[in-house]
C-alpha positions in Angstrom: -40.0 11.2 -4.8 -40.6 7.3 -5.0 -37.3 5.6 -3.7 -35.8 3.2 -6.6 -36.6 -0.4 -6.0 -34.0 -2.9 -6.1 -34.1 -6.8 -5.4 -31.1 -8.5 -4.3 -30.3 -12.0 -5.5 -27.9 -14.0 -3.4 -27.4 -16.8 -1.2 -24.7 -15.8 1.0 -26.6 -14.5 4.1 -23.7 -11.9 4.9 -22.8 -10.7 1.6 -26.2 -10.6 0.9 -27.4 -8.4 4.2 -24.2 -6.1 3.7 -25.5 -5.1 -0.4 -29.0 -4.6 1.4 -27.9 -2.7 4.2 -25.5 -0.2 2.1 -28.0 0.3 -0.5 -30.9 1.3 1.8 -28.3 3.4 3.2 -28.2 5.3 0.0 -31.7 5.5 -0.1 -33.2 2.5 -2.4 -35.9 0.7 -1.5 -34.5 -2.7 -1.1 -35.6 -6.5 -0.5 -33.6 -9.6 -1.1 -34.2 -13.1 -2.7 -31.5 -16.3 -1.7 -31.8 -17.6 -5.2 -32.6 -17.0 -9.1 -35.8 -19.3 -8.6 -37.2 -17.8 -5.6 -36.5 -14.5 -7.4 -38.2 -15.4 -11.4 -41.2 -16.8 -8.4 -41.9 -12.8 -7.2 -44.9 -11.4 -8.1 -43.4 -7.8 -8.4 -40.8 -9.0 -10.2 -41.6 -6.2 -13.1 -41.7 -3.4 -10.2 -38.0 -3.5 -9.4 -35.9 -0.3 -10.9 -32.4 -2.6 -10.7 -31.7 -6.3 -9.8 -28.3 -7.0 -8.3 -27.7 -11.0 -8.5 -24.7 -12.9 -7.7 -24.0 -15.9 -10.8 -22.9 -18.7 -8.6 -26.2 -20.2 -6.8 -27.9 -23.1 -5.7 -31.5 -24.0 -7.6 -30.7 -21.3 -10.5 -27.7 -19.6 -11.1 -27.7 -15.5 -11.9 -27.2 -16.7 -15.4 -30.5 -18.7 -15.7 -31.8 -16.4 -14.1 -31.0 -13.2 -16.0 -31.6 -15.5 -19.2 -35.3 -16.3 -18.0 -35.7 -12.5 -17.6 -35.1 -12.0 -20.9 -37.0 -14.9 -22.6 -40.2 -13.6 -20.2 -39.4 -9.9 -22.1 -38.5 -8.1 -18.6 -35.9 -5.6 -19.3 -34.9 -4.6 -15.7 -31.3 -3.5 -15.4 -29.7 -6.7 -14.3 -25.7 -6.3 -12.5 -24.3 -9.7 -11.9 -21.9 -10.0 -9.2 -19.3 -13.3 -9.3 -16.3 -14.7 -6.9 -14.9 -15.8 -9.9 -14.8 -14.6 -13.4 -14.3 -16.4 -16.3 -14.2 -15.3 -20.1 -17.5 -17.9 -20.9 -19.4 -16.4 -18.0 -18.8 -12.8 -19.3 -19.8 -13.7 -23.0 -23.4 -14.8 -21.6 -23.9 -11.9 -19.1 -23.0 -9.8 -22.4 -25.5 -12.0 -24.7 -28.2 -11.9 -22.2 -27.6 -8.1 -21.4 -26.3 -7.9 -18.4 -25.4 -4.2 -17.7 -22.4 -4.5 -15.4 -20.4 -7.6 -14.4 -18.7 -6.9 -10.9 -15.9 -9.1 -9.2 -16.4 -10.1 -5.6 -15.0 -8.5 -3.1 -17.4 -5.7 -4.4 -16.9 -2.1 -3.3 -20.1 -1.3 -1.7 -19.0 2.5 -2.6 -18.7 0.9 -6.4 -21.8 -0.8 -5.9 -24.5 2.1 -4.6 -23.2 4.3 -7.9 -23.8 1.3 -10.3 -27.1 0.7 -9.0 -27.6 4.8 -8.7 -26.6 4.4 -12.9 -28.5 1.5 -13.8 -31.7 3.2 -12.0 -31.5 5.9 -14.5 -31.0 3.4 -17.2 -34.1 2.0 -16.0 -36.7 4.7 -15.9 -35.4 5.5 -19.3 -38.4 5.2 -21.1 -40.3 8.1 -19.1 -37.8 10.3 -20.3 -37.4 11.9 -23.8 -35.5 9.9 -26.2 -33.5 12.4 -27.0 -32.1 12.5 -23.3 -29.0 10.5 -23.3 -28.5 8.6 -19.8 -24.9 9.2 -18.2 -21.7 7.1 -19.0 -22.0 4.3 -16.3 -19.3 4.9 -13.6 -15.8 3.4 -14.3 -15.3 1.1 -11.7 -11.3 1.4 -12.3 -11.7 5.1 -11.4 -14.1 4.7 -8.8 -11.7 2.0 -7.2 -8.8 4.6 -7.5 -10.9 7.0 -5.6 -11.4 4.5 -2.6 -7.9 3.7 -2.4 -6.9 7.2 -2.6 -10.1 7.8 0.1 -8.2 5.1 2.1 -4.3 6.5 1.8 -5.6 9.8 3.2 -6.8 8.1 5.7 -3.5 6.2 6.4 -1.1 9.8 6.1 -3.8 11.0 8.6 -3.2 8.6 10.7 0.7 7.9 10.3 3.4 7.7 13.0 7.2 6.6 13.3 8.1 3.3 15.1 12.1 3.6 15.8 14.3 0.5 15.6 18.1 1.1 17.1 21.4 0.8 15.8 24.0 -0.4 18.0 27.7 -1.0 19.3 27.5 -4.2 20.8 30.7 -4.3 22.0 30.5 -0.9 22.9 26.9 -1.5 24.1 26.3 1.9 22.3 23.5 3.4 20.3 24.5 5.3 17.4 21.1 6.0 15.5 17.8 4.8 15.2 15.9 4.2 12.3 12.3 5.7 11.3 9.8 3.3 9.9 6.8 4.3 9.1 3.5 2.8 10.5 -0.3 3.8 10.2 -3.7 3.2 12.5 -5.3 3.1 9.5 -7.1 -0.5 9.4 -7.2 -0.8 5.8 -3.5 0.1 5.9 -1.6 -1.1 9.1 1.3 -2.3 6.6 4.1 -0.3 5.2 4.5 -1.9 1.9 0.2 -1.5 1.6 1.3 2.9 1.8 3.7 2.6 -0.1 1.9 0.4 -3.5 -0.9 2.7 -2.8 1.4 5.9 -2.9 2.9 4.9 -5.8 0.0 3.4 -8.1 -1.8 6.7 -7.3 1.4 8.9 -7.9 1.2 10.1 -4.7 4.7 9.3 -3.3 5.6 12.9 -2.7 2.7 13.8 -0.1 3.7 10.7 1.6 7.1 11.6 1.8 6.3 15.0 3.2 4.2 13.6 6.0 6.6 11.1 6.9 9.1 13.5 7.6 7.0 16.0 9.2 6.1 12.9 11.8 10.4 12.1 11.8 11.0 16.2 12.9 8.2 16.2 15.4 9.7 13.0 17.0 13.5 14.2 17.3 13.0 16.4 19.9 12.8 13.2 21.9 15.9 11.6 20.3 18.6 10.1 22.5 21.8 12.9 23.0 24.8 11.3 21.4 22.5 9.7 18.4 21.5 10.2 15.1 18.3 8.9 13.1 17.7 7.4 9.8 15.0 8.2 7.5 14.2 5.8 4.3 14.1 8.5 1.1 13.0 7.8 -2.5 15.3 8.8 -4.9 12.3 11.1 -6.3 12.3 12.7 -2.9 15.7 14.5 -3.8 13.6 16.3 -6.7 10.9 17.8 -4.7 10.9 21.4 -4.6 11.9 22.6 -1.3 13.6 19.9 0.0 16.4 22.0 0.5 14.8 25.0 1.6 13.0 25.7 5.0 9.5 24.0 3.9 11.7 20.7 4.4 10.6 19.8 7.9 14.0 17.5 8.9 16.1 21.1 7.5 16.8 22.6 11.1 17.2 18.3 12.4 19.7 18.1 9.5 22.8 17.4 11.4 21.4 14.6 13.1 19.8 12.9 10.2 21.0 10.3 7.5 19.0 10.0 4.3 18.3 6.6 3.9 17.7 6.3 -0.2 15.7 3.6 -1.1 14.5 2.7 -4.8 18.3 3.0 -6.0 17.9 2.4 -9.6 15.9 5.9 -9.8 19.1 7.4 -8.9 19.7 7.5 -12.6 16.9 9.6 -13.4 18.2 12.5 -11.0 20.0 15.1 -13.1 23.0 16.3 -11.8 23.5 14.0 -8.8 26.6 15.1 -7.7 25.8 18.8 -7.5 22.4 17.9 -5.5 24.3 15.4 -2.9 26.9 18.4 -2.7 23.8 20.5 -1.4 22.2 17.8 1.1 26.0 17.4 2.7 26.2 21.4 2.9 23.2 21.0 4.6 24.6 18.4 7.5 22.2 15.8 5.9 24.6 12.3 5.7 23.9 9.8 3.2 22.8 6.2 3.6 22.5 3.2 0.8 19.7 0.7 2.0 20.0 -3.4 1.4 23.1 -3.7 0.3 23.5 -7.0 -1.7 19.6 -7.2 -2.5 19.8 -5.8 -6.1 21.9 -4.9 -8.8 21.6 -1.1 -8.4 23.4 -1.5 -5.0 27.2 -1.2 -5.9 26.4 1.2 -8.5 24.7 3.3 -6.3 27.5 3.4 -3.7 29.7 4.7 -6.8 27.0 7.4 -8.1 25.8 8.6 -4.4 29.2 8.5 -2.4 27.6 7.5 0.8 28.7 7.8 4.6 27.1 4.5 5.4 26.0 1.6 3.4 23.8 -1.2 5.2 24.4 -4.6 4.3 20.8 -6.1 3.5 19.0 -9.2 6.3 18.6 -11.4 3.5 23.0 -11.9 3.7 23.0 -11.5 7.4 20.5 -14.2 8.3 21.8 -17.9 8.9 25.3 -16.0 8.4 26.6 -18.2 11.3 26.7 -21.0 9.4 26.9 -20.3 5.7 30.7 -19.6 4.5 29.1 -18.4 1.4 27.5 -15.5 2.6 30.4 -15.0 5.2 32.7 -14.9 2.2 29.5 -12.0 0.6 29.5 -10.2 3.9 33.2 -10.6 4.8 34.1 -8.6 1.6 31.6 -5.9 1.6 32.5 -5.2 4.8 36.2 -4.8 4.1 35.6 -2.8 0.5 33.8 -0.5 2.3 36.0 -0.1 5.3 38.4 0.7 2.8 36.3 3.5 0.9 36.0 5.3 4.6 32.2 3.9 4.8 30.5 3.2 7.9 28.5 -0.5 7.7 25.2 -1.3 9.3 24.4 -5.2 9.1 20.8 -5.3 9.2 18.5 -8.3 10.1 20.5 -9.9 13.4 17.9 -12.0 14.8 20.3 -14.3 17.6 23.2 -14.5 19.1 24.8 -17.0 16.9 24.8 -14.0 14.0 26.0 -11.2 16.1 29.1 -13.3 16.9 29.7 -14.2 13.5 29.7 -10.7 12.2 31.9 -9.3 15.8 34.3 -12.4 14.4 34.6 -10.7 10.7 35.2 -7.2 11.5 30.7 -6.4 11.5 30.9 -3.8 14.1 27.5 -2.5 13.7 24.2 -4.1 13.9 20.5 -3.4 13.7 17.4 -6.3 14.6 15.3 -7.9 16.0 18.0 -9.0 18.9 18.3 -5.8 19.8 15.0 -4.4 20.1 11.9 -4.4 17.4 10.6 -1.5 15.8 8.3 0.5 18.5 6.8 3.7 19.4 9.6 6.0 20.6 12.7 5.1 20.9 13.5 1.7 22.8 15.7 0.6 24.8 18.2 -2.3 23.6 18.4 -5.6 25.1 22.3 -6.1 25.2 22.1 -10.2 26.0 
């Protein structure tokens, strides 16, 4: 079978090489022009199945070019490719009949099964009319599927850094927290997991794995400490969580359930009755950033925590900022009061630490103590 021919318009010698190199790839027969005038100049102009053309370019645009096609009566499938689109630029792909108009960076994924469409669209009239061609691919979905591709990738891939919670004046580590990290290029930040877990609904599985990595980890944990693991309030509703499929269940003792994404709190039914069953358990309860929303102190009241950790964005440049001493000052002492343990999270020098020793801020995690690494490290006192 004759491979489909494709001509690729564009000026940019990388961008360019990287359309020609994935579509050969896929099995087209592929050559290249650096412009829409050297392109209209072609000889075998008419042979190509499927032209792929970016719009901004030197000597003739994609536009005049795809609008000389037209005037000359060549109806190849034309996909136009731009850096930036622009509502005037769309109208006249549409008028001149452009079949696709894709946004740069372009998925080359995206690209191989437009092309694979508009190749079908193109031999068209060999076929029966009656033979309708296929729905062109949705490139929404077909992004979805790439960034679902890419968070498998990422769980596959996942593993726990540790960052310590300490003492200082007792120079003594009382926990360390679990934050997740990945190997996964596309993916080597936490907040990139997490946007894609939860555009893709896929918050659950995520949650699963990074336990599964917390449990196989604690049978190196320090003797004498505990560790925190970061929970979405929609982790408390996944079925077995409280059974023996949970993999921190036998760990449970040892570990604090750090609920992030308060406000969903309110969405669990019959809170108190499910906290009641974590605390049978041995599970202890943690409210993260403390300070940094408005769900904070209400969540303190619905949850009932052990500890609550005031968030960095109070802690930093506390040493010389009454206002948030005054913030801190009374956290700290409500909670004291309510029987709460208190983390003060974000202390970055010396100058915090002694601010917070001075108010009553027993316990600290940062960056002065030790950053997040592999396993669990050991503190630097100062």
């Amino acid at each position: 079978m004759t491979p489909l021919k494709v001509l690729v318009v564009e000026d940019n010698d990388l961008i360019r090489d990287s359309f020609v190199m994935a579509l050969e790839d896929a099995g087209f027969a592929v050559d290249a022009s650096e412009n829409g005038q050297r392109a209209l100049e072609r000889s075998d102009l008419a042979d190509f199945g499927v032209i792929v053309s970016d719009v901004a370019m030197p000597v003739l645009d994609g536009l005049g070019m795809l609008k000389a096609l037209r005037d000359r009566h060549v109806a190849v499938p034309v996909v136009l490719v731009t850096g930036s689109q622009s509502a005037n630029a769309a109208a006249d792909a549409a008028r001149y009949g452009a079949l696709l108009y894709l946004t740069k960076p372009v998925n080359l994924r995206t690209l191989i099964e437009v092309v694979r469409h508009a190749g079908k669209l193109s031999g068209g009239a060999n076929r029966a009319r009656s033979e309708a061609p296929p729905p062109p691919p949705d490139p929404a979905a077909l992004a979805a599927e790439e960034l679902s591709a890419r968070l498998d990738r990422a769980i596959a891939r996942l593993w726990m850094a540790f960052q310590p919670i300490v003492l200082p004046t007792e120079r003594r580590v009382i926990a360390f927290e679990a934050l997740m990290r990945s190997d996964e290029p596309a993916m080597a930040r936490p907040d990139l997991i997490l946007d894609a877990a939860e555009r893709l609904d896929r918050l659950e599985d995520l949650g699963v794995a990074v336990r599964a990595r917390v449990a196989e980890a604690l049978v190196d944990l320090p003797e004498g400490s505990d560790v925190f693991v970061n929970l979405h309030a929609r982790d408390l509703l996944v079925d077995g969580f409280l059974s023996g499929a949970e993999p921190l269940t036998a760990h449970a003792r040892r570990v604090v359930l750090e609920i992030t994404e308060r406000a969903s709190l309110e969405r669990v039914v019959d809170l108190p009755s499910l906290t009641n069953r974590l605390r049978a358990h041995g599970y202890r309860l943690a409210i993260d950033d403390l300070g940094a929303g408005y769900a904070g102190l209400t969540a303190v009241a619905h949850l009932r925590p052990e500890v609550v950790k005031i968030d960095m964005s109070l802690v930093r440049g506390l040493d010389a900022d009454p206002v948030r001493q005054e913030l801190v000052g009374r956290l700290n002492d409500a909670c004291r009061r309510l029987g709460l343990r208190v983390v003060c999270e974000g202390v970055e020098n010396a100058a915090e630490r002694d601010a917070l020793l001075a108010m009553g801020c027993d316990c600290h995690q940062g960056y002065l103590y030790a950053k997040p690494t592999r396993g669990f490290p050991p503190v630097a006192w100062g």
